[in-house]
C-alpha positions as CSV (number, residue, x, y, z in Angstrom):
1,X,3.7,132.6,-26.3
2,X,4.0,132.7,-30.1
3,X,2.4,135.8,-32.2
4,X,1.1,134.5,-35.7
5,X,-0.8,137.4,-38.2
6,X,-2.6,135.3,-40.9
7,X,-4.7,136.7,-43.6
8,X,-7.1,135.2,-46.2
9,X,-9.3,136.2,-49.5
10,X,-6.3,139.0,-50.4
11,X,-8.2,138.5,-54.1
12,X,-5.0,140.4,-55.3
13,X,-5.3,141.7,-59.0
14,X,-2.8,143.7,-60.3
15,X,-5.3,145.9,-62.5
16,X,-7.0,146.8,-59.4
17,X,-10.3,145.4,-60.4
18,X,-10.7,143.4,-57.4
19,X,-7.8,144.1,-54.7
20,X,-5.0,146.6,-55.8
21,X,-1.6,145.9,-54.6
22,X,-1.2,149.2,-52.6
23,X,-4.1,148.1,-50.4
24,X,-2.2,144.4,-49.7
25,X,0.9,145.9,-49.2
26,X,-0.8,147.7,-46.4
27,X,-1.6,144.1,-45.4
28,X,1.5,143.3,-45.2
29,X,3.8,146.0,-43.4
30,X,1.0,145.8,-40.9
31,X,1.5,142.2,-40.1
32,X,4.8,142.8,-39.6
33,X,4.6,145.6,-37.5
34,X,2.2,143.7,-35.5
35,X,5.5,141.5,-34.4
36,X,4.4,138.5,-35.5
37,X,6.7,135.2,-35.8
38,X,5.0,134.3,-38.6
39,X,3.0,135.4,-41.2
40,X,0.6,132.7,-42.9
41,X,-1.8,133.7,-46.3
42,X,-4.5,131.3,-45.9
43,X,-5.8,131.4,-49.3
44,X,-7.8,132.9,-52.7
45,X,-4.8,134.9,-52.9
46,X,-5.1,136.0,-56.4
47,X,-6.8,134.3,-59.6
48,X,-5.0,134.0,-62.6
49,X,-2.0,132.6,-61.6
50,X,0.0,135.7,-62.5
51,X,-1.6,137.9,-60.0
52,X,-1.3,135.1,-57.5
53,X,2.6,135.0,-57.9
54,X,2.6,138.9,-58.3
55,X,1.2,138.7,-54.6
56,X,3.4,136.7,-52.8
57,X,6.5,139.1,-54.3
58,X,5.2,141.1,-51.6
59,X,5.2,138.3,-49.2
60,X,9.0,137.4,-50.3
61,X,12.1,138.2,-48.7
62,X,11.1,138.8,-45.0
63,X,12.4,138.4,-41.7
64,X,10.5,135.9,-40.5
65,X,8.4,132.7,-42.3
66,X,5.5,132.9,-44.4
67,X,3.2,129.7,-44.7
68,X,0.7,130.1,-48.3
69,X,-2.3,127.5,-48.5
70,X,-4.2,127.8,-51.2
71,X,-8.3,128.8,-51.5
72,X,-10.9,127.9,-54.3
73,X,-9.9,130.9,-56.6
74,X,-6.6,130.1,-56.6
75,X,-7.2,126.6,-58.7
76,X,-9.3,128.6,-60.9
77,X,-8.2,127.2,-64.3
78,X,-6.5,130.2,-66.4
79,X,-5.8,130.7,-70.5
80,X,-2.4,129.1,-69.8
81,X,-2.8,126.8,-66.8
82,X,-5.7,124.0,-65.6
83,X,-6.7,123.5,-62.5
84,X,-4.6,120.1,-62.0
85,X,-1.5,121.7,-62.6
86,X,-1.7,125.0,-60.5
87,X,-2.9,122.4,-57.6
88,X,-0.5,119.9,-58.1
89,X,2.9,121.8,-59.2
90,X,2.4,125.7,-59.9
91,X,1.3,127.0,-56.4
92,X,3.2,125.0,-54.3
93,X,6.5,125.5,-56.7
94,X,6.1,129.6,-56.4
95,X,5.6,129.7,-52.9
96,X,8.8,128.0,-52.3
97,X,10.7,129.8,-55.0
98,X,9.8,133.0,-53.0
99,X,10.9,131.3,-49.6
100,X,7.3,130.7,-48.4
101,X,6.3,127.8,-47.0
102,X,3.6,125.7,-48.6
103,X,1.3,124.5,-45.8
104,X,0.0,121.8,-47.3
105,X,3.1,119.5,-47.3
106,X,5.6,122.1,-45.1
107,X,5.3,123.1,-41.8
108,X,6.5,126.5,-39.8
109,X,8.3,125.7,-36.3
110,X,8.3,128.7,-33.8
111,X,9.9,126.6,-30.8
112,X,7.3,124.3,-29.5
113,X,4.5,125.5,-31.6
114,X,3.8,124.3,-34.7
115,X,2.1,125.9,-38.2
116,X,0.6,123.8,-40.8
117,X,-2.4,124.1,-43.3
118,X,-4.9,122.8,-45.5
119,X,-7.1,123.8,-48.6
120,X,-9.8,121.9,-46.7
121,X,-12.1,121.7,-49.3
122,X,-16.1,121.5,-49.1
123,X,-17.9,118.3,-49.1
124,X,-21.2,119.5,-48.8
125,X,-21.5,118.7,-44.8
126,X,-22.0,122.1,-43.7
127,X,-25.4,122.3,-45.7
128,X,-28.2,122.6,-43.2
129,X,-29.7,119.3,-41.8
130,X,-32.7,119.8,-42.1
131,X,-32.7,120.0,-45.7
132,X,-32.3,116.2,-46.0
133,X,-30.7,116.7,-49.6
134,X,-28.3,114.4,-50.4
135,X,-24.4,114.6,-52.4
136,X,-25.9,114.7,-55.7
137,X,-28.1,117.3,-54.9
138,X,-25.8,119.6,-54.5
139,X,-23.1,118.3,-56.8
140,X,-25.7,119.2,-59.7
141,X,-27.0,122.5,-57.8
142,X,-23.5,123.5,-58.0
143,X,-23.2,125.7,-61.3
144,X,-26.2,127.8,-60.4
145,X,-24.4,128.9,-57.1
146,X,-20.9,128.7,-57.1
147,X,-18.2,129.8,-60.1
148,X,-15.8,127.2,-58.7
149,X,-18.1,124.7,-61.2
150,X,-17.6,127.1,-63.9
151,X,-14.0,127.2,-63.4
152,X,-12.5,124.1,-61.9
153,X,-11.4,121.5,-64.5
154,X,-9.7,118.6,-62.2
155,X,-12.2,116.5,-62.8
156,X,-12.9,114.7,-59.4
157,X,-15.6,115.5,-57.2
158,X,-15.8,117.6,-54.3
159,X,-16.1,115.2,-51.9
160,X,-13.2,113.2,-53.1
161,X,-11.2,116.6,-53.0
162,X,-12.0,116.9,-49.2
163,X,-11.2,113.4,-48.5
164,X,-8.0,113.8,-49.8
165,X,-6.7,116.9,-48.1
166,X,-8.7,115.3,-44.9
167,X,-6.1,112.4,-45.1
168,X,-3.3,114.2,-45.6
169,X,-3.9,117.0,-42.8
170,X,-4.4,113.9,-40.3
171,X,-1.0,112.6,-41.3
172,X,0.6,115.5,-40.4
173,X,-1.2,116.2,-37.2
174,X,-0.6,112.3,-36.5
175,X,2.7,113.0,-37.1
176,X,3.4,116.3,-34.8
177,X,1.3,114.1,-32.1
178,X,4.3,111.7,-31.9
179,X,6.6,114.2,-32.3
180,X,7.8,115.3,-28.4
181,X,9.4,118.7,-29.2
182,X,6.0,120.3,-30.4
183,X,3.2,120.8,-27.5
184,X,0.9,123.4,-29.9
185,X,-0.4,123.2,-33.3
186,X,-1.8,125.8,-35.1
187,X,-4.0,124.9,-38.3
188,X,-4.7,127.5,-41.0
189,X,-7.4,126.5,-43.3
190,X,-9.2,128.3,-46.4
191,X,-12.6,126.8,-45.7
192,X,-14.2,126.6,-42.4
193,X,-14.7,123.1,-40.6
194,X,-16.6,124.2,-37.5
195,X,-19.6,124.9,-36.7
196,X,-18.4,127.6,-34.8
197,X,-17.0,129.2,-38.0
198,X,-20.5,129.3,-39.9
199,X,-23.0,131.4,-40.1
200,X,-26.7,130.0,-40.3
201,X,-30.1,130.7,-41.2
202,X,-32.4,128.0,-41.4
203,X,-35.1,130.4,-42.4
204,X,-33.0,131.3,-45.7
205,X,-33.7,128.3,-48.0
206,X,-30.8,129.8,-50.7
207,X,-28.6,130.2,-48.2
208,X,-29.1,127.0,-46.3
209,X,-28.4,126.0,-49.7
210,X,-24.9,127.8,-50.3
211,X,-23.8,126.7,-46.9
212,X,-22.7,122.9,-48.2
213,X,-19.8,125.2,-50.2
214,X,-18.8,127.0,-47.4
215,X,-17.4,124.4,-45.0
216,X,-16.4,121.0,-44.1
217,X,-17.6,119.7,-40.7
218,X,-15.6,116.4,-41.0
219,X,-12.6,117.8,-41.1
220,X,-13.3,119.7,-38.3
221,X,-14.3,116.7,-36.7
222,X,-11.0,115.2,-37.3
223,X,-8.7,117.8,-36.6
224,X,-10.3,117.9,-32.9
225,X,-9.0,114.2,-32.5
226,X,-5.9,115.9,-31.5
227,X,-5.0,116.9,-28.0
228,X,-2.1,119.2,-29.6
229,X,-4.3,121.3,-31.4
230,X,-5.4,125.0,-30.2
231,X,-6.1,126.9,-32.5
232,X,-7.8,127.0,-36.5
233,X,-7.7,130.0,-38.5
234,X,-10.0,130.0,-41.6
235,X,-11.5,132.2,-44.4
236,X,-13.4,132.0,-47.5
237,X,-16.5,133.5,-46.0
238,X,-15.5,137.1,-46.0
239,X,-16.9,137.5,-42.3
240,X,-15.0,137.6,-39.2
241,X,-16.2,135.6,-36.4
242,X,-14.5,133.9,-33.3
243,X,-15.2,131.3,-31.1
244,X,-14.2,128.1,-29.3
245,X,-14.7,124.7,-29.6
246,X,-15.1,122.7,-26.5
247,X,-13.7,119.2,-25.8
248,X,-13.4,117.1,-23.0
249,X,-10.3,116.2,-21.4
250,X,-8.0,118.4,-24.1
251,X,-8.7,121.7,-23.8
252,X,-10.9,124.2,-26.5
253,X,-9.7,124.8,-30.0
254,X,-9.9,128.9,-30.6
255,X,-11.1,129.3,-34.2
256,X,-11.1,132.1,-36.4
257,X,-12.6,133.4,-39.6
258,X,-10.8,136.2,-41.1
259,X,-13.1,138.5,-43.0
260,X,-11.3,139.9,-45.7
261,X,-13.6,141.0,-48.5
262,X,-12.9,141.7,-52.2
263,X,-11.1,145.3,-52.3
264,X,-11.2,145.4,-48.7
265,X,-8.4,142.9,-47.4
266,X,-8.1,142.0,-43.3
267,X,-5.8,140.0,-41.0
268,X,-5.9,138.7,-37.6
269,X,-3.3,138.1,-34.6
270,X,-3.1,134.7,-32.8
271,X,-1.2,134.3,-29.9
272,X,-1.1,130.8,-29.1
């Protein structure tokens, strides 16, 4: 068995307006207490880029690994950095400069068990159905519900984000699926991509709404392609839930949603 604590949303600000350090320092010793393996940070870790380096100093240094993939807030454009360049270069050069792993290109290996992550951006799929609204819809709804069109200058869409990291999570898990020395993946997302991970109200037209920016179905849908998968650990919603995703002939997926709230930050154990 393998012991994993993973966190999410730490929303660490050094000023204390959002998360103070002290409280994800408690975070932290308590992870490690818990005797996990490995401790993974799965994202919206701290907005500008400052306070996100600021909080993985108290990540750095430890006994065992620590896997970082990054949330929405974290490629929140800043006065000194855009959005390209924190995504493409800044985060993933400070988590390695303070020995984390960056689980979007990296992978953690804890004997036959394999860690690996993914930003997993929104693509509008988890909207309710029965809305019928199509991608434009709520590509131009976007502004008037979430600050991520306010503050991401990358310029491509949101659906060309997901597709992207879609593509490049499959070629990992495609890759640990060939690979005989690994019989359990564990994948730590920021967003959602079950439906088992959502929380719906059909009844709510605003939040039936919101939902398209909350998760991404097809990656969900493409991460159960593989047998070696057992567990996915998410966040972004700032509500815990657990569940399990049934499939035939491979065995369940146990997902996760960690529920760490602004000011009041939460982890989880997995024992895979």
């Amino acid at each position: 068995m393998t012991r994993i604590a993973v966190t999410s949303d730490l929303h660490f600000d050094a000023n204390g307006y959002l998360t103070p350090p002290s409280k994800v320092r408690s975070v932290v010793e308590a992870m490690l207490a818990s005797g996990a393996e490995a401790l993974v940070v799965a994202g919206d870790i701290g907005h500008p880029f400052t306070n996100f380096c600021r909080c993985l100093d108290l990540f750095a240094g430890r006994e065992v690994p620590v896997g970082v993939v990054a949330g929405n807030h974290d490629v929140w454009r800043d006065e000194h950095h855009d959005s390209l360049s924190l995504w493409e270069e800044l985060l993933p050069l400070a988590s390695r400069q303070r020995g984390c792993y960056w689980l979007e290109r990296d992978r953690i290996v804890l004997g036959s068990t394999a860690i690996v992550g993914c930003m997993a951006w929104y693509d509008y799929s988890a909207a309710e159905p029965s809305l019928g609204l199509d991608q434009k819809f709520f590509a131009d709804a976007k502004p008037r519900i979430s600050n991520d069109a306010l503050w991401i200058d990358w310029g491509w869409s949101d659906p060309e984000v997901a597709d992207m990291l879609r593509v490049g999570l499959e070629s990992t898990l495609e890759a640990l699926e060939r690979d005989d020395s690994i019989k359990r993946v564990v994948v730590v997302t920021h967003v959602p991509v079950f439906e088992q991970q959502l929380l719906r109200n059909p009844n709510n037209y605003a939040w039936s709404v919101a939902n398209a920016y909350f998760g991404n179905l097809r990656t969900g849908q493409a991460i159960a392609r593989f047998p070696k998968v057992r567990v996915v650990v998410s966040g972004h919603l700032h509500t815990s839930l657990e569940s399990s995703v049934h499939r035939e002939g491979m065995g369940d997926i146990q997902t996760v949603v960690i529920g760490s709230d602004y000011g009041e930050p939460s982890w989880v154990l997995v024992d895979v």
